[in-house]
OpenMM code with the backbone's topology and positions (N, CA, C; nanometers):
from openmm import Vec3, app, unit

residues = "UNK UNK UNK UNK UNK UNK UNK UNK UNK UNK UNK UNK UNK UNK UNK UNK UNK UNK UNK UNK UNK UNK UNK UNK UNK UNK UNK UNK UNK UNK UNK UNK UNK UNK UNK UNK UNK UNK UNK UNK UNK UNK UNK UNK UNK UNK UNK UNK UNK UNK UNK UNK UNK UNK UNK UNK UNK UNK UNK UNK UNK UNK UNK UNK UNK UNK UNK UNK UNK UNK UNK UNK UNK UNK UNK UNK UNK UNK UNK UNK UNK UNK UNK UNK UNK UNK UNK UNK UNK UNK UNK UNK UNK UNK UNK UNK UNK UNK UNK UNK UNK UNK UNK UNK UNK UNK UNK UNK UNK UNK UNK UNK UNK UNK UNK UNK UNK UNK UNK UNK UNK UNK UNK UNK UNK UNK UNK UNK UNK UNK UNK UNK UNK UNK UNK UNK UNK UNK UNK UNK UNK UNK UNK UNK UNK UNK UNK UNK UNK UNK UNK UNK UNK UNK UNK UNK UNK UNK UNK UNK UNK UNK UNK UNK UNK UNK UNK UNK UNK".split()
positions = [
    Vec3(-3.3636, -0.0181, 0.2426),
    Vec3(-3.2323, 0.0038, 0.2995),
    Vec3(-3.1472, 0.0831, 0.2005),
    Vec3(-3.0444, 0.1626, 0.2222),
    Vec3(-3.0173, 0.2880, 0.1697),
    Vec3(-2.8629, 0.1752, 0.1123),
    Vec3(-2.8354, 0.1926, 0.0279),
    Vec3(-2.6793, 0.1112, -0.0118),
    Vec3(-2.6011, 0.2187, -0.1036),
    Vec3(-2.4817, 0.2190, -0.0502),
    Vec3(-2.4128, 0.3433, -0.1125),
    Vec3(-2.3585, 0.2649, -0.2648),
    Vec3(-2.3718, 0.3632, -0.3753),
    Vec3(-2.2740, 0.3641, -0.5130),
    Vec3(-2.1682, 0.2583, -0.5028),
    Vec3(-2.1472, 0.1669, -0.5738),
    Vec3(-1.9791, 0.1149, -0.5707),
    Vec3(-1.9242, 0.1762, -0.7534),
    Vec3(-1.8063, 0.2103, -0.6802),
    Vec3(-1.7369, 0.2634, -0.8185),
    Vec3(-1.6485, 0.1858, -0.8607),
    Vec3(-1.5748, 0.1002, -0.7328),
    Vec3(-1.4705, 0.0075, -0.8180),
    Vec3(-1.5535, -0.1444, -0.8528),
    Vec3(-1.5264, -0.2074, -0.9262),
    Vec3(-1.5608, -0.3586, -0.9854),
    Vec3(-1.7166, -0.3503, -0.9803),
    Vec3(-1.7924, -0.2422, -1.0620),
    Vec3(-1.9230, -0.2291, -1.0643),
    Vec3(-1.9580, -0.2507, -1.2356),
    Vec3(-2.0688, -0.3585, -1.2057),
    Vec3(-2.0503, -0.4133, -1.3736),
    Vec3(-2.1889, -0.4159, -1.4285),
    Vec3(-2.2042, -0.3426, -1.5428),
    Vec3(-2.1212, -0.3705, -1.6728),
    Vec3(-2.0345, -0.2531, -1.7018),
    Vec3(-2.0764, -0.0750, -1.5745),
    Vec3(-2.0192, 0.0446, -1.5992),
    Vec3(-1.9372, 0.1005, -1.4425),
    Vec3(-1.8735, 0.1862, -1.4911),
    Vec3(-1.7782, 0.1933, -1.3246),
    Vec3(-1.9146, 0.2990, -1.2746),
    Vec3(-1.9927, 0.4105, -1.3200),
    Vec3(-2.0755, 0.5122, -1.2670),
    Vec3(-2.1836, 0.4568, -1.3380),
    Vec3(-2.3288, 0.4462, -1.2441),
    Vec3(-2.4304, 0.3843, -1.3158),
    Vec3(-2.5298, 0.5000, -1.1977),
    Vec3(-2.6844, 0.5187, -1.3118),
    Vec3(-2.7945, 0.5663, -1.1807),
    Vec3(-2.7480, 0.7043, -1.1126),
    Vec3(-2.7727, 0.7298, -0.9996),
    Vec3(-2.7587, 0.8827, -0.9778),
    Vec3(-2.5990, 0.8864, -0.9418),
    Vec3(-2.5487, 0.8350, -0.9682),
    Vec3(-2.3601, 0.8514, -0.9370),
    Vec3(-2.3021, 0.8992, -1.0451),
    Vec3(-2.2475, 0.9605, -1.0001),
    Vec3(-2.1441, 1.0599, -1.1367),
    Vec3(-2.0211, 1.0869, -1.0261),
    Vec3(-1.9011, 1.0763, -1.1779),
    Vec3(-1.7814, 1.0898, -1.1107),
    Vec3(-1.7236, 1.2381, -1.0223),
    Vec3(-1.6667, 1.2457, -0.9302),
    Vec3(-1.6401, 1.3874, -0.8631),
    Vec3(-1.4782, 1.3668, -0.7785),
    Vec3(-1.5291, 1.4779, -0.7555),
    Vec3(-1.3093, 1.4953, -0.6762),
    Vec3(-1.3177, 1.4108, -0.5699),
    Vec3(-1.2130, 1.3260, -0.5604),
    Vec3(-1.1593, 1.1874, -0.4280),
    Vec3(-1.2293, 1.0589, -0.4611),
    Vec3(-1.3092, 1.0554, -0.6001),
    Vec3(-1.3316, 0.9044, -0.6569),
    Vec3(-1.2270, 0.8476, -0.7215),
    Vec3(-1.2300, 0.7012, -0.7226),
    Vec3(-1.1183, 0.6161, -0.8351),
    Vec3(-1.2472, 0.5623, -0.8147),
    Vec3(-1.2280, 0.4956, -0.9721),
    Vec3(-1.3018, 0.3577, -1.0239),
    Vec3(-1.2224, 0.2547, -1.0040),
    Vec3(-1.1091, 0.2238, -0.9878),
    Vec3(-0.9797, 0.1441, -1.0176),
    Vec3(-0.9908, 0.0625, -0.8760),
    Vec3(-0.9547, -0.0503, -0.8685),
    Vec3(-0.9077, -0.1465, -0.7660),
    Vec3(-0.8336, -0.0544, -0.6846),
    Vec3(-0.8952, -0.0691, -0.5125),
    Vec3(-0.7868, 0.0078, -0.4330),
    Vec3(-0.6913, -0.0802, -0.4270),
    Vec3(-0.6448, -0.1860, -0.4382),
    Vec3(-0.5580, -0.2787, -0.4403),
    Vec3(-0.5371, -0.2416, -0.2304),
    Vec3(-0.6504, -0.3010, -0.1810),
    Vec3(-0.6513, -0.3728, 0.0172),
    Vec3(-0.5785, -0.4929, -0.0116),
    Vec3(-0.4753, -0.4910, 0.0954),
    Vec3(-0.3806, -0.6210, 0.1207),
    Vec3(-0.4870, -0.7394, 0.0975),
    Vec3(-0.5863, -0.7419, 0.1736),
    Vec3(-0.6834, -0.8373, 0.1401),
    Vec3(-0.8404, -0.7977, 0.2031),
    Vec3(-0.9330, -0.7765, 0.0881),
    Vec3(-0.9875, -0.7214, 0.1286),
    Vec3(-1.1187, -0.8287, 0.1452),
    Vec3(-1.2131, -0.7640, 0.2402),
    Vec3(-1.3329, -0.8640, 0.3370),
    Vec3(-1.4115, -0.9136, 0.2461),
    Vec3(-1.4952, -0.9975, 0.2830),
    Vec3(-1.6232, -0.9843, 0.1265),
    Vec3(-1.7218, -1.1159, 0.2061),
    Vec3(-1.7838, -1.1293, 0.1782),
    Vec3(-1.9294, -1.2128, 0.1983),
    Vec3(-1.9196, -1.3643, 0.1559),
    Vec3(-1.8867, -1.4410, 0.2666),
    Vec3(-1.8592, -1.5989, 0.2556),
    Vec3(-2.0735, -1.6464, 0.2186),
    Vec3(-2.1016, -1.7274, 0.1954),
    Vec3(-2.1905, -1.7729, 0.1492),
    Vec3(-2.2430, -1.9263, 0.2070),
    Vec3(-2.1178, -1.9451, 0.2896),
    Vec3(-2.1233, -2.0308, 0.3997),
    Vec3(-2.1758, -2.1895, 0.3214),
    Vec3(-2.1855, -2.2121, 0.2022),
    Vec3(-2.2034, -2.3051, 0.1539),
    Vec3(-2.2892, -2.3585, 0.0900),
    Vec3(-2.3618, -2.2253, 0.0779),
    Vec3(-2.5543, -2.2516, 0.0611),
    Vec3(-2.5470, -2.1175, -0.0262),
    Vec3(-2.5194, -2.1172, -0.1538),
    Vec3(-2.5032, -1.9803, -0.2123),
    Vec3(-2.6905, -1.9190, -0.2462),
    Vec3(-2.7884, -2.0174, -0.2963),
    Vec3(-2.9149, -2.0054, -0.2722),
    Vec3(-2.9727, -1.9175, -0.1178),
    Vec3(-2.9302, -1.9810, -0.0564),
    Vec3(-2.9562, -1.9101, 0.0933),
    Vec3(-2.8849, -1.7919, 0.1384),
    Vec3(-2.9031, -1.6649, 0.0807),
    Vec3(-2.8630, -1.5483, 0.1313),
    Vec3(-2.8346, -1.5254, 0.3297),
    Vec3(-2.9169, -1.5879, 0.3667),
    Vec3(-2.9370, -1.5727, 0.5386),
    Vec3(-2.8805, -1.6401, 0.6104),
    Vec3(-2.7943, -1.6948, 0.5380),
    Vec3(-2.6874, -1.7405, 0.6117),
    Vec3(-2.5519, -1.6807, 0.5974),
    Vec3(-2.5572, -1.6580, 0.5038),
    Vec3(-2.4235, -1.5484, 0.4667),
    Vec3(-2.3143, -1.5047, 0.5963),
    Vec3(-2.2037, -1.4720, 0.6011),
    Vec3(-2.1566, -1.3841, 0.6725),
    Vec3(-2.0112, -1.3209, 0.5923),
    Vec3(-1.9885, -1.2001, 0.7231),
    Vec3(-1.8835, -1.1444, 0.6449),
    Vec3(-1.7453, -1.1871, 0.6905),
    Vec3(-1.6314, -1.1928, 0.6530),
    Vec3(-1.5136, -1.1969, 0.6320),
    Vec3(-1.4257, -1.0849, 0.6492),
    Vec3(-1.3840, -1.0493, 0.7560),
    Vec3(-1.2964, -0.9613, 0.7659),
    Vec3(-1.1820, -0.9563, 0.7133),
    Vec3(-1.1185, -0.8391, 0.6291),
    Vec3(-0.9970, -0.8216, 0.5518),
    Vec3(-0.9216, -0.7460, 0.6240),
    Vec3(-0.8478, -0.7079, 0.5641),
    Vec3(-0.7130, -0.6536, 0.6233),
    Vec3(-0.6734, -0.4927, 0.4853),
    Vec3(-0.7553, -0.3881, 0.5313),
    Vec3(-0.7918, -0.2697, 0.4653),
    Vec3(-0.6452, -0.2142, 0.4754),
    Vec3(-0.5535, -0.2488, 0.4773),
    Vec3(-0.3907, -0.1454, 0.4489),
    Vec3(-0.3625, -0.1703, 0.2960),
    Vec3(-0.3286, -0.0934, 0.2701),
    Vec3(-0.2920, -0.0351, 0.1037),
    Vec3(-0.1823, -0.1404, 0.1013),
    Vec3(-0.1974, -0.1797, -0.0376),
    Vec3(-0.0717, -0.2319, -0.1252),
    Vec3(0.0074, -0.1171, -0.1678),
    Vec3(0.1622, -0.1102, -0.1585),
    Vec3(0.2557, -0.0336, -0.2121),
    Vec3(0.2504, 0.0168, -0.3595),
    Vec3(0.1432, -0.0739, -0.4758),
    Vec3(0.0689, -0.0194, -0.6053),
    Vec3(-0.0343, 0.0455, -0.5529),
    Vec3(-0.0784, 0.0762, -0.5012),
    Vec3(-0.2146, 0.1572, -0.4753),
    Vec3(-0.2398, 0.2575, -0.5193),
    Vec3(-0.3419, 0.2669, -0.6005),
    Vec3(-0.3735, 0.3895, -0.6857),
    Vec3(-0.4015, 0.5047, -0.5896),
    Vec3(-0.4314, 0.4315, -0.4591),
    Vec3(-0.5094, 0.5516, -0.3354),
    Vec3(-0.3610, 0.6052, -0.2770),
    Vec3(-0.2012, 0.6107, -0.3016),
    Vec3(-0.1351, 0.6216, -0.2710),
    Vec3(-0.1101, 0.7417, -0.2589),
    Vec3(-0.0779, 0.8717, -0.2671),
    Vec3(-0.0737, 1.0435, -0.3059),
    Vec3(-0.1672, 1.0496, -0.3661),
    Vec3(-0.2812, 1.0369, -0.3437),
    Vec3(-0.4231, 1.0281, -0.4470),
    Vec3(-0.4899, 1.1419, -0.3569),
    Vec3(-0.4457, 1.2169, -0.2463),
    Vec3(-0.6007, 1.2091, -0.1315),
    Vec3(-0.5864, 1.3666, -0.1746),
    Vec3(-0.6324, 1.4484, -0.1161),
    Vec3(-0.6794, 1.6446, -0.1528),
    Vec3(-0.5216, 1.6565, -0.1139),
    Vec3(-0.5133, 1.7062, -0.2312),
    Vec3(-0.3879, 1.8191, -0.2507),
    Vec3(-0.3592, 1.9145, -0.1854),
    Vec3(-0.4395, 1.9805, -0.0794),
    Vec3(-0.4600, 2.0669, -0.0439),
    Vec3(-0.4860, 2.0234, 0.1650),
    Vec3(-0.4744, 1.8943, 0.1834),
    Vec3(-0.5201, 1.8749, 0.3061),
    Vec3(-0.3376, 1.8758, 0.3719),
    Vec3(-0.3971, 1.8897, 0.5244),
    Vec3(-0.2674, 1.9812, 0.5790),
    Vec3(-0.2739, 1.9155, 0.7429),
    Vec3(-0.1739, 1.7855, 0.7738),
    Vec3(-0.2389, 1.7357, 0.8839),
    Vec3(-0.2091, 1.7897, 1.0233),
    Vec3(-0.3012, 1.7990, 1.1093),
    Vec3(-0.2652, 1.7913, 1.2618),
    Vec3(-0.1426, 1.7781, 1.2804),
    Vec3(-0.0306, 1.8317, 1.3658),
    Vec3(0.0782, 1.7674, 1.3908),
    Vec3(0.0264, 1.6407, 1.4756),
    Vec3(-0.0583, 1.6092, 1.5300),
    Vec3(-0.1012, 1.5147, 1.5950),
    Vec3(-0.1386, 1.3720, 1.5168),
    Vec3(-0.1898, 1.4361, 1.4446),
    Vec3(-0.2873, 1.3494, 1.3318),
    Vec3(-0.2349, 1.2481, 1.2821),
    Vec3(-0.3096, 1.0932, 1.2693),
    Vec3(-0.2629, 0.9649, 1.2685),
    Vec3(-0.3302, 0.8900, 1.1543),
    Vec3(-0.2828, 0.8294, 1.0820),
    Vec3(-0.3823, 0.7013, 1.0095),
    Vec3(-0.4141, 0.5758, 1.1219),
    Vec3(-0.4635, 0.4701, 1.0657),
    Vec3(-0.5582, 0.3632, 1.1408),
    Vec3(-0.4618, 0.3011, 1.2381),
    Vec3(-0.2815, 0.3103, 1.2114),
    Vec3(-0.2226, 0.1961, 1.2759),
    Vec3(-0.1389, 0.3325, 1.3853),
    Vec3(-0.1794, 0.4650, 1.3426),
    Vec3(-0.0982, 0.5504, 1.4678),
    Vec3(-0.0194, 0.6242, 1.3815),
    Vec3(0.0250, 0.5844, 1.2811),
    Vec3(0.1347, 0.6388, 1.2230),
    Vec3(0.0819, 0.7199, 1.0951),
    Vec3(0.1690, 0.8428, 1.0926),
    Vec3(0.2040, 0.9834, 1.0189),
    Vec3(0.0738, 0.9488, 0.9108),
    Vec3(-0.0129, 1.0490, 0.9659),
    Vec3(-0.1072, 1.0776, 0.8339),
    Vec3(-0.0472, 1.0651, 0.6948),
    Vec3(0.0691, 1.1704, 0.6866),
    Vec3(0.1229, 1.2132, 0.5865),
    Vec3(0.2690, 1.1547, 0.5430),
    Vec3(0.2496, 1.0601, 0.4425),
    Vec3(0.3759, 0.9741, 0.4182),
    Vec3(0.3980, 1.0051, 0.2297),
    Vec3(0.4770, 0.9840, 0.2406),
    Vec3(0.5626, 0.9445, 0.0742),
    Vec3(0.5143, 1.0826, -0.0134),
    Vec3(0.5042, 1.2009, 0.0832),
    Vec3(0.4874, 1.3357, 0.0324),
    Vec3(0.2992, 1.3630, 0.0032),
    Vec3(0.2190, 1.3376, -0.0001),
    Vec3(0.1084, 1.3660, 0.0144),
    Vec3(0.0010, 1.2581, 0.0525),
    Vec3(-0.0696, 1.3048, 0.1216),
    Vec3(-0.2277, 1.2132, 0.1951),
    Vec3(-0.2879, 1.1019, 0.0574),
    Vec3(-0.2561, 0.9437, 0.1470),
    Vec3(-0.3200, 0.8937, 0.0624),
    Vec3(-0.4968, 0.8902, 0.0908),
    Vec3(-0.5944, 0.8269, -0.0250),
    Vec3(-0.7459, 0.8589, -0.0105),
    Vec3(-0.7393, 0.6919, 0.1330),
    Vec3(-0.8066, 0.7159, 0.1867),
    Vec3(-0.8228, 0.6266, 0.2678),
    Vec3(-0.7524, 0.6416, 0.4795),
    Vec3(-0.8022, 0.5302, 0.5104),
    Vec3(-0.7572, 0.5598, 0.6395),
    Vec3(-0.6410, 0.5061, 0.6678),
    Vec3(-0.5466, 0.4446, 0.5791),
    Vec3(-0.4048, 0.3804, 0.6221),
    Vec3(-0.3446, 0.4849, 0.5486),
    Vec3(-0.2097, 0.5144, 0.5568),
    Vec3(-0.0911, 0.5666, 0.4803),
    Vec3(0.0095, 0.4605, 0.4540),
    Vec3(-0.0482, 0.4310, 0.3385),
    Vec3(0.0864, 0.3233, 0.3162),
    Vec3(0.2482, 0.3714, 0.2807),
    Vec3(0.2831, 0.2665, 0.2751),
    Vec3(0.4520, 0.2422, 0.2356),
    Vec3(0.4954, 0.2499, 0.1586),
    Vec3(0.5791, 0.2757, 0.1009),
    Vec3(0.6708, 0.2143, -0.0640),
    Vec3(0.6777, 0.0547, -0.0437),
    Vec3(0.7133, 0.0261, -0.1524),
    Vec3(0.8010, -0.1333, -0.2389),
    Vec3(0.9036, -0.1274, -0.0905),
    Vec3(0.9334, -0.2740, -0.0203),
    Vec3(1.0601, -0.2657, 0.0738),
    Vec3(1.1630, -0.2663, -0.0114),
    Vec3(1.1864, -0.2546, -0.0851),
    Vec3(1.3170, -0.2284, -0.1456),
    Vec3(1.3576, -0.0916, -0.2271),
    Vec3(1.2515, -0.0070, -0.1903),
    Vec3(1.2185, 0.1335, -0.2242),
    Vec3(1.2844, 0.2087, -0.1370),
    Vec3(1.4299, 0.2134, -0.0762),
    Vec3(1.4513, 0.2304, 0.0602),
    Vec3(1.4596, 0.4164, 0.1131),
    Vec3(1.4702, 0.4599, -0.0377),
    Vec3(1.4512, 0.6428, 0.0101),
    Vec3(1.2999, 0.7207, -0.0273),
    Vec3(1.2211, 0.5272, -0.0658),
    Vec3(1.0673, 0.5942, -0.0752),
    Vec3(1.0500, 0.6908, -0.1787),
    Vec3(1.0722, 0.6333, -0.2826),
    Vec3(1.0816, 0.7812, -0.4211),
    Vec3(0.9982, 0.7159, -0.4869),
    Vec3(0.9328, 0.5882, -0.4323),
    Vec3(0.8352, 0.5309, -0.6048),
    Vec3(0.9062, 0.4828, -0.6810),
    Vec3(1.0545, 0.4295, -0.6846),
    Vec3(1.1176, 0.3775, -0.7719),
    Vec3(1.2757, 0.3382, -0.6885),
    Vec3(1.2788, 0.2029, -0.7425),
    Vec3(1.3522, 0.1028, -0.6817),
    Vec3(1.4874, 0.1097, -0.7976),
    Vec3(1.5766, 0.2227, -0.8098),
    Vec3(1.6895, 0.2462, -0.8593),
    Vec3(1.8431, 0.2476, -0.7876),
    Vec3(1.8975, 0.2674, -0.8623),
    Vec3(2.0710, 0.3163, -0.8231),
    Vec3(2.0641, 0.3888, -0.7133),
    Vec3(1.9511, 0.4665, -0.6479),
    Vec3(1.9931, 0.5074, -0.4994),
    Vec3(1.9380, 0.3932, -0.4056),
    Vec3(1.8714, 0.3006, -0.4439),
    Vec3(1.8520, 0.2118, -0.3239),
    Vec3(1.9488, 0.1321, -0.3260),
    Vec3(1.9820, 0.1329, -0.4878),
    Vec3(2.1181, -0.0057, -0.4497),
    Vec3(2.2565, 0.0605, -0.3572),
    Vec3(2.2220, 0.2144, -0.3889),
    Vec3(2.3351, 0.2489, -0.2982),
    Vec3(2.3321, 0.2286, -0.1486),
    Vec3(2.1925, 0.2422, -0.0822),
    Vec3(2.1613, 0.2018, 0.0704),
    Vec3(2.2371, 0.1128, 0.1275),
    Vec3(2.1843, -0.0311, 0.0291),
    Vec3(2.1768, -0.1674, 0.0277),
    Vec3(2.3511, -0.1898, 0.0137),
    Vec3(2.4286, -0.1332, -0.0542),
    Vec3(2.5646, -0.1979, -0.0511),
    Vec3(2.6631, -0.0825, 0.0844),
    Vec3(2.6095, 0.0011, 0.1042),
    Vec3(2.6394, 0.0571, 0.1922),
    Vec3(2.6052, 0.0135, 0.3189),
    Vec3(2.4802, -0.1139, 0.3282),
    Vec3(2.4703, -0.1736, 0.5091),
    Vec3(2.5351, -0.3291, 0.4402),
    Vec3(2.5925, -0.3569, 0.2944),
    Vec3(2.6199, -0.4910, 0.2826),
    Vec3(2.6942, -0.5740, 0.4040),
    Vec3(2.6382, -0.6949, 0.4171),
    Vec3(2.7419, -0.7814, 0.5118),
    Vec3(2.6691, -0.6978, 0.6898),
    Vec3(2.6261, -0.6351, 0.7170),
    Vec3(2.6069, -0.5566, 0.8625),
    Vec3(2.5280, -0.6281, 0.9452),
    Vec3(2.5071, -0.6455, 1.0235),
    Vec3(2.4047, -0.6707, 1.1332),
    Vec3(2.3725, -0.5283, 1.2421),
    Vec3(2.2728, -0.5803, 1.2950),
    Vec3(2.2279, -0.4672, 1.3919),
    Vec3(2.3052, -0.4453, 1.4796),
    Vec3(2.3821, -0.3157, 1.4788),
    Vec3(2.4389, -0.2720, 1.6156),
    Vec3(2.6503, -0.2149, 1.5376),
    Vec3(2.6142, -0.2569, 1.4252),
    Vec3(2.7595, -0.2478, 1.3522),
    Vec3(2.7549, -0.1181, 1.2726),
    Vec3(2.8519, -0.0694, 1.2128),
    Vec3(2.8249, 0.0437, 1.1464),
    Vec3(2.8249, 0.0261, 1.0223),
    Vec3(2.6758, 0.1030, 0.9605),
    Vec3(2.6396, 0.0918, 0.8634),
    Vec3(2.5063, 0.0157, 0.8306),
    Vec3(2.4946, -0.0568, 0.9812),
    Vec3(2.3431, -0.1328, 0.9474),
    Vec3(2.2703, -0.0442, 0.9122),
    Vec3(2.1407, -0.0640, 0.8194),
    Vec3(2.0229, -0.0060, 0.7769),
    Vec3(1.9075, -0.1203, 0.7997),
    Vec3(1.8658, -0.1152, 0.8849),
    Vec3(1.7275, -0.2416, 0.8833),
    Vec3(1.6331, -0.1959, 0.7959),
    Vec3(1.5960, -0.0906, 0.7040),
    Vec3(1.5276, -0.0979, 0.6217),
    Vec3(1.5797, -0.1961, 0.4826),
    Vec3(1.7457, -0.2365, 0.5102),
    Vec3(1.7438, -0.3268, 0.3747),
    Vec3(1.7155, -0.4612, 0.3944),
    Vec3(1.6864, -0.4925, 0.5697),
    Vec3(1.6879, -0.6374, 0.5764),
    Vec3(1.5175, -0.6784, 0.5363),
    Vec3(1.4943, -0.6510, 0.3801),
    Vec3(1.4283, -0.7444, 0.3470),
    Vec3(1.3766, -0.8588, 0.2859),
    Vec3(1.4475, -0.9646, 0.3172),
    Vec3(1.4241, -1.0813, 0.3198),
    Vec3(1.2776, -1.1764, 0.3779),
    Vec3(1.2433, -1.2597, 0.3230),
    Vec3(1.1317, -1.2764, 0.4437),
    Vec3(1.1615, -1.3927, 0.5035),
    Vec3(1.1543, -1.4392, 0.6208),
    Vec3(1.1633, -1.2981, 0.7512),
    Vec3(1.2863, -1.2742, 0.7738),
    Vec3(1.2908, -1.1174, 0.8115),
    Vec3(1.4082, -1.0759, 0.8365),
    Vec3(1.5145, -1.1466, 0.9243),
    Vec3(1.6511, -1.1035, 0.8557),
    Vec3(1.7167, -1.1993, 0.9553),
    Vec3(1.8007, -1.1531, 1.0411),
    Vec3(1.8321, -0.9710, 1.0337),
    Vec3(1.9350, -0.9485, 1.1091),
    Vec3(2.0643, -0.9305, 1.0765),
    Vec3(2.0403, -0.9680, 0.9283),
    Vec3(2.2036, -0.9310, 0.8376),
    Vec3(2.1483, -0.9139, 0.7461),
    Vec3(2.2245, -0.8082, 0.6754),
    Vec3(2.2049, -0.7775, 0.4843),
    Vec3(2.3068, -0.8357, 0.4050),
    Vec3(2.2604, -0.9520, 0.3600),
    Vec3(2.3107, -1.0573, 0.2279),
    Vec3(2.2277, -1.1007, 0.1286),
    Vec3(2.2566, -1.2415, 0.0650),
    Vec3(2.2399, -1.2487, -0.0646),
    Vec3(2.0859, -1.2473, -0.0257),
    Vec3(2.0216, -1.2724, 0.0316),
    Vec3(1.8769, -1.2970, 0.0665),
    Vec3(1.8059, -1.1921, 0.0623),
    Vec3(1.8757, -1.0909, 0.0840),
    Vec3(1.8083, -0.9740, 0.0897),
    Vec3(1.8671, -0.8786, -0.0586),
    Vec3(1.9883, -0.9308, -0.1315),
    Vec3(1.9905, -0.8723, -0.2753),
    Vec3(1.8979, -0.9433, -0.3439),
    Vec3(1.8892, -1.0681, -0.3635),
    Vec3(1.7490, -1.1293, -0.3979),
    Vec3(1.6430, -1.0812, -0.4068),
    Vec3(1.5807, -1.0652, -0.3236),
    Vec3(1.4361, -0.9579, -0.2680),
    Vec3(1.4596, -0.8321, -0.3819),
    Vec3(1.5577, -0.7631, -0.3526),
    Vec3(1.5702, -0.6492, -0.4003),
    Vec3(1.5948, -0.6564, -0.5489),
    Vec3(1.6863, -0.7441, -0.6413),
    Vec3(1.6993, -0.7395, -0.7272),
    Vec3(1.5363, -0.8143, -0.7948),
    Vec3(1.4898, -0.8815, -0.7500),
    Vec3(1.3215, -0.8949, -0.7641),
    Vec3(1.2641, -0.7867, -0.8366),
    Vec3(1.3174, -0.6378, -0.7240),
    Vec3(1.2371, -0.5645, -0.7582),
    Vec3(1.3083, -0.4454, -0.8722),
    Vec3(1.3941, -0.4712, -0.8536),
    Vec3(1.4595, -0.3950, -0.9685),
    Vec3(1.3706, -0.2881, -1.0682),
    Vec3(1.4088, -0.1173, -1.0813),
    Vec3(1.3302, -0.0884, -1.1564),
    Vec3(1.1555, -0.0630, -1.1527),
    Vec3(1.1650, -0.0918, -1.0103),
    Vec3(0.9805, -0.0790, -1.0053),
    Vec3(0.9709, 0.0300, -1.0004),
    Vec3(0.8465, 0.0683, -1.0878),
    Vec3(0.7905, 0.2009, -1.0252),
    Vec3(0.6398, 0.1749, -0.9818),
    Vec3(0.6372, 0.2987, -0.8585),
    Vec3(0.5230, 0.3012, -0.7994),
    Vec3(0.3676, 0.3652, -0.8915),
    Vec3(0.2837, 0.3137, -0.9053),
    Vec3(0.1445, 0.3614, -1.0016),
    Vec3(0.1846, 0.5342, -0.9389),
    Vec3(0.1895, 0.5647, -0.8031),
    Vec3(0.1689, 0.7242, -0.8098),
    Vec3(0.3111, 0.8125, -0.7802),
    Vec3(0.3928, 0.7533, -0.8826),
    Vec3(0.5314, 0.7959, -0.9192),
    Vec3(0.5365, 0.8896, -1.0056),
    Vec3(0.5651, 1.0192, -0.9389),
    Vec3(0.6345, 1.1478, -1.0487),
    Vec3(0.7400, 1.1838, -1.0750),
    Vec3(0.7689, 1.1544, -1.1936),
    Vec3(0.9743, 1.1886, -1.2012),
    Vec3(0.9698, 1.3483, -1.1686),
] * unit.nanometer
topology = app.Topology()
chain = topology.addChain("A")
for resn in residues:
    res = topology.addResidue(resn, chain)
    for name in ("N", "CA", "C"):
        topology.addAtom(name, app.Element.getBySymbol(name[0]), res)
């Protein structure tokens, strides 16, 4: 049976045997929200019983696969990742079939959770949906509630200062 190369968490070397590194590899953790893997069902001796575990393959907002994908690719106006939405997000194709998100508190999506998000965030302060000035991208709290308050400066001051792994000043 033919089994393809693994490059990430391949041990004791990330490239081993006829694999050598080339353009659109990472060795690095794609960092999958949660990714699938092989339950063992309780009988780790007994391979044949095994089964798999389905994960949930959408990028974490660190994702090295984030603006990682060909520099040079140019999408369909049509053209979709896995959930429908915009191939092309946060300025270039990430490697993979989702396009992820920024940090929710990343609210102009720059890879970094600064003085312009806090400006968003005090600019929908106190709002609910339908008032002027709401921004539902600041209601994040979990779960959202429909107003931007302390619950949702919380969240945000959490994140204070993050930057994204594929952040270019």
């Amino acid at each position: 049976m033919y089994e393809r190369p693994h490059f990430f968490n391949n041990t004791p070397y990330d490239y081993y045997g006829w694999a050598y590194p080339g353009n659109g590899d990472i060795s690095v953790d794609p960092l999958f929200v949660d990714p699938g893997y092989w339950d063992p069902n309780g009988t780790p001796s007994e391979p044949c019983d095994d089964f798999w575990v389905d994960g949930d393959y959408h990028l974490c907002y660190d994702s090295f696969c984030i603006n990682a994908g060909d520099p040079c690719f140019t999408a369909d106006p049509c053209e979709v990742d896995m959930d429908g939405e915009s191939r092309v997000r946060l300025g270039r194709v990430d490697i993979g079939a989702d396009e992820a998100w920024s940090n929710p508190a990343d609210f102009d999506e720059s890879g970094l959770v600064n003085l312009s998000d806090f400006d968003a965030m005090s600019g929908a302060w106190l709002t609910v949906p339908e008032a002027a000035g709401w921004n539902r991208a600041c209601d994040i709290s979990e779960p959202a509630d429909d107003v931007i308050d302390l619950l949702d400066l919380y969240v945000y001051s959490e994140q204070w200062l993050w930057k994204a792994q594929w952040y270019i000043p």
